[in-house]
C-alpha positions, 0 to 999 in steps of 0.5 A: 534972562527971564530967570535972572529978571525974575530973581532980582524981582524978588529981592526987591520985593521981598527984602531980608532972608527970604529974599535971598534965599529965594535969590539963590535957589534961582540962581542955582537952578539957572546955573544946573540948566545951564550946565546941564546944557553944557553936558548934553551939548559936550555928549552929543559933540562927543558922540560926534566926535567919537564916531568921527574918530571911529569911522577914520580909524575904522577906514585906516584899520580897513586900508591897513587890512587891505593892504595886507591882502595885497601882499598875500594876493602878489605873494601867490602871484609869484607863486603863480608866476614861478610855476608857469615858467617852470612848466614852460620848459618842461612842456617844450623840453621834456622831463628836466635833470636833477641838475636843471630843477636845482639851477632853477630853484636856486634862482629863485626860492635861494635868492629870495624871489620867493620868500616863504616857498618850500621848493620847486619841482614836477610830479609825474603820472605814472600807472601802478604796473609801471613802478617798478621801471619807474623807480629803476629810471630815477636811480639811472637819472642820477637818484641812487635812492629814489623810491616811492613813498606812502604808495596809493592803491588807485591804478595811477600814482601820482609821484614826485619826481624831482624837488629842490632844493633837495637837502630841505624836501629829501622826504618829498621825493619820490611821494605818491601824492595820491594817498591823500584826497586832498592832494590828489584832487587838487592835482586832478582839478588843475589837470582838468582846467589847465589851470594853477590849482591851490590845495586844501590845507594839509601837513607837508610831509618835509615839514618837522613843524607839522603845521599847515601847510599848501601845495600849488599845482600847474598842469603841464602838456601838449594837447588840448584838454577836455577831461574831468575830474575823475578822467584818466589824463590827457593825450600829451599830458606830462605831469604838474609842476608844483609848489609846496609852501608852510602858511607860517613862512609863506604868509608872515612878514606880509606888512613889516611896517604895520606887523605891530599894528594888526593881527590876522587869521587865516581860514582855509574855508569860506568863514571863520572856523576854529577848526580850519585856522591855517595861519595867525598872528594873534598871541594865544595868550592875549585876554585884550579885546580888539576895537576894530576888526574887519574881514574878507574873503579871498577866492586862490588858484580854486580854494577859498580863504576867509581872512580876519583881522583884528587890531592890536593894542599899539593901533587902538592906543593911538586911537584913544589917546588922539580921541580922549585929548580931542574930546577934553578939548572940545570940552573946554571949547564948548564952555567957551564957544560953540564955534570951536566944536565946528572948527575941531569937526573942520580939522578932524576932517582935513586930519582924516582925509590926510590920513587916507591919501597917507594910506593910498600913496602908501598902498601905490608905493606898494605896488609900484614895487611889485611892478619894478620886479618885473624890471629883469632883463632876463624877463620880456613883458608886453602889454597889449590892447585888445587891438593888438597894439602894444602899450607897455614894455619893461627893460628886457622887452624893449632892448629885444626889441631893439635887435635889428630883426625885430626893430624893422617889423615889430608888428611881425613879430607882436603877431608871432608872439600872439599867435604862438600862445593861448591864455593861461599856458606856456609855449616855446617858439624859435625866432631868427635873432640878428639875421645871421642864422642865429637861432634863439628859443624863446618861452612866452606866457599870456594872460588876458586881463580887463584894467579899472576901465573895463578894457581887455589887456593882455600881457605876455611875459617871455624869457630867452631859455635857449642855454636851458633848451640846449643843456636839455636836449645835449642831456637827452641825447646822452641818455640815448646814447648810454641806453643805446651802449647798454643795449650793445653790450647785452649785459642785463641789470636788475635791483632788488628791494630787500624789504619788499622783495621786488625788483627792477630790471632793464630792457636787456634783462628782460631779453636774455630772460626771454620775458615779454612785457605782453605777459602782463607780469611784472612780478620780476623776482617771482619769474626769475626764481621760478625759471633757475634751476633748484641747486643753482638757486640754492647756490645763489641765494647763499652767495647773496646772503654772504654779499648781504650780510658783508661777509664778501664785497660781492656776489658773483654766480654762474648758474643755469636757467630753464627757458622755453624748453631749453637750458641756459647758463647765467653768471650774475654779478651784485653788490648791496647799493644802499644800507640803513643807518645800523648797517642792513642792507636795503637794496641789491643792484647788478648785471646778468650776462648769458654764457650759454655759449661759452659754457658750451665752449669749455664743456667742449675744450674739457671733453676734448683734453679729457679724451685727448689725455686718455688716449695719451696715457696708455701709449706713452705708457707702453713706451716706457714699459718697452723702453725699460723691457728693452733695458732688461734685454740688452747686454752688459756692454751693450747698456753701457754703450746705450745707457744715456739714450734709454735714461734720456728716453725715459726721462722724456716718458716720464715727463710726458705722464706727469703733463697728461697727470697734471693736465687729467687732475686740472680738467676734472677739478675745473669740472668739479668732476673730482671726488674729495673725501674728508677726514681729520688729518694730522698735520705732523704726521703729513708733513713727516710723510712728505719729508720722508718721500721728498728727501731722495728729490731734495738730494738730486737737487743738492738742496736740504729739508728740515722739518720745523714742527711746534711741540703740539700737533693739529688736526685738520679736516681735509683730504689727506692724498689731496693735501699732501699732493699740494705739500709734495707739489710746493716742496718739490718747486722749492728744492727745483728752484733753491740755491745748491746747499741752502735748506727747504723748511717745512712746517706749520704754526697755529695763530688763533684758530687757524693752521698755517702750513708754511714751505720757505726757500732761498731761491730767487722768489717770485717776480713781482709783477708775475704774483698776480698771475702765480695761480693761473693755469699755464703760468711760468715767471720764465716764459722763454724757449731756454728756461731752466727749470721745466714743468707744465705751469699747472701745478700750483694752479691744481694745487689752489683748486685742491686747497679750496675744494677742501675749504682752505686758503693758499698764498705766496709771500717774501720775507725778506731778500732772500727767503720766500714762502707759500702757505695753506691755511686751514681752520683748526679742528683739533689741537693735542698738547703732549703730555708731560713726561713721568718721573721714575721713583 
């Protein structure tokens, strides 16, 4: 005012030009004060409401943050919860099948109760010198191609032995997680305390994506603990249940709704290092600079993770449109009234304290619906004061409750839930179930808590697991009863690691090799090896190497055993039970039987047919040379008149000599006792041979031989008496059993590089149902007292052993209603083509 005064002062004083420009520099100089007024007054309100602004952004951005720690920590909770579950009923059950991990991961990582886990199973301590027997076990249990994997040095392994669902861990099965310190000291950690342990970041082996990844270990026993870290193991100390998970599955998609919002980093250490970033959402390619951040640190199951969380341009654009618009505002209001700053501070106030009980109600929702997933009948949860009185139950709890057992004594039965479980583990009772001699198996977990107000609460969660329990035990009692049948049948097996030359073995090997586990030797092959005789090692490793190479399905030896000063026989049966994509054989499994006892039987049975036979063959054949003296002997008309007793006493003789021949041959071929020498014989010149011998028996049978011969003549390597022994044999069966005036052909034809010797008749043939005993010792499609035909049924037995001593083949076939042939097969050694005839000049 003064200014002003001053001003009009002026003009009236001075008048004209001078006066008004005096006038208007005052006027100007009030008007720059009041607006520089104004400005200071907009920037200071401005500041005010900026920092307004900031700090509630900077609350919600903080309650958008926490919030998603939230979701990690329920995340891990379930993690948590899963695995004690698990370890309940492998504490109370024993080792589960491969069946009950499957059934249960299906149940819950299939059915999405735990997004983001890779799988559930158990590892298993096992020492170094008891591999081998482990793996054998798994493959009984149902894992044909367990193996163990990434195999550590240390005394004690540490390997999976189940983990489901397997089609997505197929690569996890069977590791020895103590290759790797990390694992290893994770899994001892939760093994010394008793409790889940997380471990440091590591690469899943299951895991093509290679990006960090973490397991969750639960210990699992019997016995109180009481070790440390570098301890050997707890008595009664079976094993951790455990839970592999990838950070990119197990931590995205936390806060669906603000995904968009914020973005977060995940350190595995207790600040932020580039070199320990397991996790984040923040794109690599993005140069915007975040307006808020905020960080904090969360301690797992004994790992401590830093977390980080930046806003994206979607949140801070929110922030400073609403702010820019706001200052504008409180612009035009201050040239208007200052009244309206206040009453902008007023509404920005009431804005903030909407935006935070927004923010609450949602972080409530939240965990509200964390809490409604307990709400499964199939889980029991009490909730208790720290004077035993029970405050909450969810849905399954109370209808247990409701059983007429329980609902009489409710307090009996909060004590027994109490008193059967300790903090932190898992235990498995019965409990009478409706007073009819019902018995359920029932698994409760307790965990000891203090709420807002810093009283102790503590929650048991129980679940019926008696169908589990049951399927358990009818499982085990099934192993028992397979173990206790093979050891019944003394029938020892063993498998054979092809590519590292070890084996397994069972307890019934173990006992016919006479070996004791005292010895502390559990080089298997090597103590096998040094044991068989060295011929019959030979002779087993080319058998082998036949099975191996898929030249024959199997392996099958019989060979002899030095053992304790004495000398056993084996026969030993193998098949290749796993080959690799290209087809080489990995693994050799099969059985062991002893036959020492029955080997000593046939030796004894052949020596007494050998002895048997001699002793026959010269009496019988001093009764034909008196037989025929006596012919000699006798007078004209004395022979005529006794000319039928002595052929019939000859016939007899003769059929005698051919028994105890056929019966000497038969024995020293099965004993290997017979000498075969190797030539190349021409199979023409046989075949001619054995026409000419054959054709006066032919004659007596009123049957024909025709030799049907190709132009060109093939040699063979084989024992010539031997192999026309088999010709004359088989001619000799054709012509006995052909049709009166029908033709026995004999002959041979070569396809690739093979001679086949073929005998075709138009006898009867072979009875169908008698093929597969054609070649057995004895054997005669005409069994009867009455049969036309004799004979000793040891002639085509004789003759197969004779043609494979000579490294051929022999066989039987129809060709038709009326025409049967037997063959023998030979490899080609040489083939004469006949030159051509000359011309005369």
């Amino acid at each position: 005012m003064n200014v002003w005064k001053g001003a009009l002062g002026s003009i009236r004083r001075g008048g004209g030009i001078a006066r008004r420009s005096a006038l208007s520099t005052q006027v100007g100089a009030a008007l720059a004060l009041w607006f520089l007024a104004a400005s200071l007054m907009i920037l200071f309100l401005g500041r005010v409401i900026l920092d307004a602004e900031n700090a509630r952004a900077e609350q919600e951005f903080r309650a958008l943050a926490e919030a998603n720690l939230s979701a990690i920590e329920d995340r891990m909770k379930r993690y948590d919860a899963a695995l004690r579950g698990l370890a309940g009923l492998v504490a109370q059950s024993g080792p589960l099948s491969k069946t009950e991990y499957e059934a249960y991961a299906d149940a819950l990582i299939s059915a999405g109760a735990l997004p983001g886990a890779s799988g559930l199973g158990f590892i298993e301590p096992v020492a170094r010198d008891d591999l081998d027997a482990y793996v054998a076990q798994a493959r009984r249990d149902g894992l044909p191609d367990f193996r163990i994997k990434s195999a550590s040095a240390r005394d004690e392994s540490f390997v999976i032995r189940h983990i489901e669902p397997l089609s997505e861990n197929a690569e996890a099965l069977g590791l020895d997680i103590a290759f790797e310190p990390r694992r290893r000291l994770a899994a001892m950690r939760a093994r010394a305390s008793g409790l889940t342990t997380l471990s440091p970041a590591i690469v899943l082996v299951q895991d093509d994506s290679k990006v960090p990844g973490f397991v969750l270990f639960h210990p699992v026993d019997e016995g109180a603990r009481g070790v440390g870290v570098d301890g050997d193991g707890d008595d009664g100390f079976k094993g951790w249940v455990f839970m592999p998970f990838v950070s990119s599955h197990a931590l995205s998609d936390l806060s669906r709704r603000h995904n968009h919002l914020l973005d977060v980093s995940v350190f595995d250490n207790d600040e932020a290092h580039p070199d320990t970033l397991v996790f984040t959402t923040v794109d690599e390619g993005s140069s915007v600079e975040p307006q808020f951040s905020h960080s904090a640190s969360l301690r797992l199951y004994g790992q401590t993770w830093h977390l980080r969380w930046n806003s994206r341009p979607a949140f801070d654009s929110r922030q400073n449109s609403a702010t820019e618009a706001m200052i504008f505002l409180a612009a035009i209001i201050l040239v208007l009234t200052p009244i309206t700053a206040l009453g902008v501070l007023v509404v920005r106030k009431q804005r903030l304290s909407e935006l935070v009980a927004k923010r609450t109600k949602e972080l409530l929702t939240q965990s509200s619906l964390t809490a409604s997933l307990l709400e499964d009948e199939s889980l029991f949860v009490f909730v208790f004061d720290e004077d035993g009185k029970c405050l909450l139950t969810n849905g399954g709890a109370d209808m247990v409750l409701d059983r007429p057992m329980i609902r009489n004594n409710r307090d009996a039965f909060f004590r027994k839930l109490r008193h059967a479980t300790t903090p932190g583990s898992r235990h498995v009772f019965r409990f009478d179930w409706n007073g009819e001699g019902e018995t359920r198996v029932l698994s409760a977990s307790r965990h000891d808590w203090v709420n807002s107000a810093g009283k102790h609460r503590m929650t048991f969660v129980s679940q019926d697991i008696t169908n589990e329990f049951e399927a358990i035990q009818k499982s085990i009692d099934a192993e028992k009863r397979l173990n206790l049948a093979l050891g019944v049948s003394e029938v020892g097996v063993f498998e054979l690691n092809l590519e590292t030359g070890e084996s397994i073995v069972s307890d019934v090997w173990k006992k016919i090799m006479r070996y004791s586990d005292d010895a502390g030797f559990t080089n298997y092959q090597r103590y096998f090896k040094d044991r068989v005789v060295p011929e019959d090692l030979e002779l087993l490793h080319q058998n082998d190497k036949a099975c191996i190479l898929g030249e024959t399905d199997r392996s099958t030896t019989e060979f002899r055993v030095y053992l304790g000063g004495r000398t056993y026989w084996m026969r030993s049966e193998a098949i290749v039970s796993e080959r690799s994509p290209d087809g080489r054989a990995l693994r050799l499994i099969g059985t062991q039987v002893d036959i020492t006892e029955r080997k000593r039987l046939e030796t004894a049975m052949s020596d007494f047919i050998a002895t048997v036979s001699h002793e026959l063959r010269t009496p019988i054949t001093s009764v034909k040379g008196a037989v025929q003296l006596l012919a000699h002997k006798l007078s004209p008309e004395d022979k005529l008149s006794n000319k039928k007793l002595i052929d019939i006493a000859l016939s007899n003789v003769d059929q005698l000599i051919l028994l105890v021949n056929d019966i000497l041959d038969f024995e020293q071929v099965q004993s290997n006792r017979m000498d075969f020498g190797t030539s190349t014989v021409s199979v023409s010149a046989l075949l001619n041979e054995a026409q000419l011998n054959l054709t006066p028996y032919a004659a007596s049978t009123d049957a024909r031989l025709r030799l049907d011969l190709p132009s060109c003549d093939v040699s063979v390597n084989a024992d010539w008496s031997r192999l026309l022994q088999v010709v004359t044999n088989l001619v000799s069966n054709a012509c006995k059993f052909s049709p009166a005036d029908t033709e026995v052909v004999i002959g041979f034809e070569v396809e690739k590089d093979t001679c086949r010797i073929f005998v075709r008749d138009h006898g009867p043939g072979i009875p169908p149902d008698f093929e597969a005993d054609l070649f057995e010792p004895f054997a005669q499609a005409d069994r009867s007292d009455s049969r036309e035909h004799g004979g000793t049924g040891l002639g085509l037995a004789i003759s197969q052993r004779f043609v494979e001593r000579m490294d051929g083949q022999i066989g039987y076939r129809r060709l038709g209603d009326r025409t049967s042939e037997f063959w023998i097969s030979f490899p080609v050694a040489a083939i004469e083509t006949p030159e051509p005839a000359r011309e005369l000049a």
